[in-house]
ZAMARGU-4260 file (C-alpha; in steps of 0.2 Angstrom, whole numbers, plus 5000, padded with zeros to 4 digits):
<rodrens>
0) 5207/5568/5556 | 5190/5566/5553 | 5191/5567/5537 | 5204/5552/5538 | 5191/5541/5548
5) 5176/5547/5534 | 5186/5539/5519 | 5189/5525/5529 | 5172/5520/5535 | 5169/5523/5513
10) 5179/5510/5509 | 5169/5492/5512 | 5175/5478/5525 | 5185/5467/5512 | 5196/5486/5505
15) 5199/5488/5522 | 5206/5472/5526 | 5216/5474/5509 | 5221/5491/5514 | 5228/5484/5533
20) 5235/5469/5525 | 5246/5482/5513 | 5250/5492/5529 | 5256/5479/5540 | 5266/5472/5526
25) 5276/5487/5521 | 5279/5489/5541 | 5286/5473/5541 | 5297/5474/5525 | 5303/5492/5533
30) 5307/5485/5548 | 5315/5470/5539 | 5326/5482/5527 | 5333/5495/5539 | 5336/5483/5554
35) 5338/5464/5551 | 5346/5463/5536 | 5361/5477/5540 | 5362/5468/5558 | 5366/5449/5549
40) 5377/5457/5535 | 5387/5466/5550 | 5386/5448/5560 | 5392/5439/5542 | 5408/5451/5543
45) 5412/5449/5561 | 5411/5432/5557 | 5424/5434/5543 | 5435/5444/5550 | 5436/5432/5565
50) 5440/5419/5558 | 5453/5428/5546 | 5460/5434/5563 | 5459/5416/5570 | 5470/5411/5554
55) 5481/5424/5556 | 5485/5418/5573 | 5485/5401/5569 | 5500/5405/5557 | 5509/5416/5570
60) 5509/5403/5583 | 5516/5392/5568 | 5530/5402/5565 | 5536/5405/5581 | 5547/5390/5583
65) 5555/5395/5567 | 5559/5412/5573 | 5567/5405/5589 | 5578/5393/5581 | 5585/5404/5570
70) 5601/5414/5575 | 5603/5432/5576 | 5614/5438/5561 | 5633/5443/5567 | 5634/5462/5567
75) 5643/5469/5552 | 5662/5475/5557 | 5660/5492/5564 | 5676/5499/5564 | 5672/5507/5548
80) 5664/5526/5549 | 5648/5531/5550 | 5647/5538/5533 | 5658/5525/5526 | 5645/5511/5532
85) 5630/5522/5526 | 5638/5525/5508 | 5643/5505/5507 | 5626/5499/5512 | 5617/5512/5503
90) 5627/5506/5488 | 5623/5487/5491 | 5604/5491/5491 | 5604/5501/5474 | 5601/5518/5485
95) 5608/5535/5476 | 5616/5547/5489 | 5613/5564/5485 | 5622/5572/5501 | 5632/5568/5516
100) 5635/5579/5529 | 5642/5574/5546 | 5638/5584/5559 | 5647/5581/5576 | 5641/5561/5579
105) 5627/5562/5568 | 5627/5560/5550 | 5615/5571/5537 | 5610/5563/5522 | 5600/5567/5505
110) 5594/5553/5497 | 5589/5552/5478 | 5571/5549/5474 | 5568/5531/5475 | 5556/5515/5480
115) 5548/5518/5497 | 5549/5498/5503 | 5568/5498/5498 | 5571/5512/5507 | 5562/5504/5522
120) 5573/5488/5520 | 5589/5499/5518 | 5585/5507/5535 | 5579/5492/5544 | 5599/5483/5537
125) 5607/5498/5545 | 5597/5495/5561 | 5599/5478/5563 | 5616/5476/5555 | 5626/5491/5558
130) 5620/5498/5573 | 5616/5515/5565 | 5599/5522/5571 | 5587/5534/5561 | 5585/5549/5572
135) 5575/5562/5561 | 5567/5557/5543 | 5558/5567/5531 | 5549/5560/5517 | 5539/5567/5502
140) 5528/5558/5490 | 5534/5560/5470 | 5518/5564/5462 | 5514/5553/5447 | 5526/5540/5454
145) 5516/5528/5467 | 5527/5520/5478 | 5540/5533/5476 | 5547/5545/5488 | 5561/5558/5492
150) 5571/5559/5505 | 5574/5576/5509 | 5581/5573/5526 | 5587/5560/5536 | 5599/5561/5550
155) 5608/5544/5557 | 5619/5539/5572 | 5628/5525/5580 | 5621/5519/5595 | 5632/5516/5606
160) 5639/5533/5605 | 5650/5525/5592
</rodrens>
């Protein structure tokens, strides 16, 4: 320590002032670097995704009137079987069946490999439409193919007990 103060007291008044100037500067710009400017990007984000958000519920409120005034779809005819209605919708929506195997009042089925989203629509149509609801799904990613997926099991009922 003393040795610190000894070089300090060598240098004359104007270096030290220099030399204090330079300190006081690179505290401040350290200061500035690792605390203000992170905390205003993170406030400039915040802002953005509010108001993203805000316009996103803007939209929803929107489309809410729309969604009332439409009429619920008329269920499809169900007097058809459980694996009739899965093999004609599957069919509708460009699905290929692999296997079908009813078991008791369920329904096991394989599906070819296929596109993930059409897949989602196809079970969603049977839901909505048909009545039939997804009990067990099991799903595996084709590698090399994004988006793509095999169905290796998927079991289906009727809800209703029908």
């Amino acid at each position: 320590m003393n040795e610190l103060k000894r070089r300090w007291l060598q240098f004359s008044p104007r270096e030290r002032l220099l030399l204090l100037g330079c300190g006081v500067l690179m505290i401040v710009s350290l200061c500035y670097y690792t605390l203000w400017q992170p905390w205003q990007q993170r406030a400039e984000q915040w802002q953005r995704t509010i108001a993203r958000e805000k316009g996103t519920v803007e939209w929803m409120t929107q489309q809410a009137p729309r969604l009332r005034q439409q009429t619920p779809r008329p269920l499809q005819d169900e007097s058809l079987s459980l694996s009739a209605t899965v093999t004609r919708s599957a069919t509708a929506q460009g699905i290929g069946i692999a296997r079908i195997q009813p078991q008791g009042e369920r329904l096991a089925v394989t599906l070819e490999a296929g596109d993930f989203n059409r897949l989602m629509l196809w079970l969603t149509q049977l839901e909505q439409q048909y009545r039939v609801r997804v009990v067990a799904l099991d799903v595996a990613a084709q590698p090399g193919k994004p988006g793509w997926v095999a169905v290796n099991k998927l079991m289906l009922e009727r809800r209703n007990g029908r």
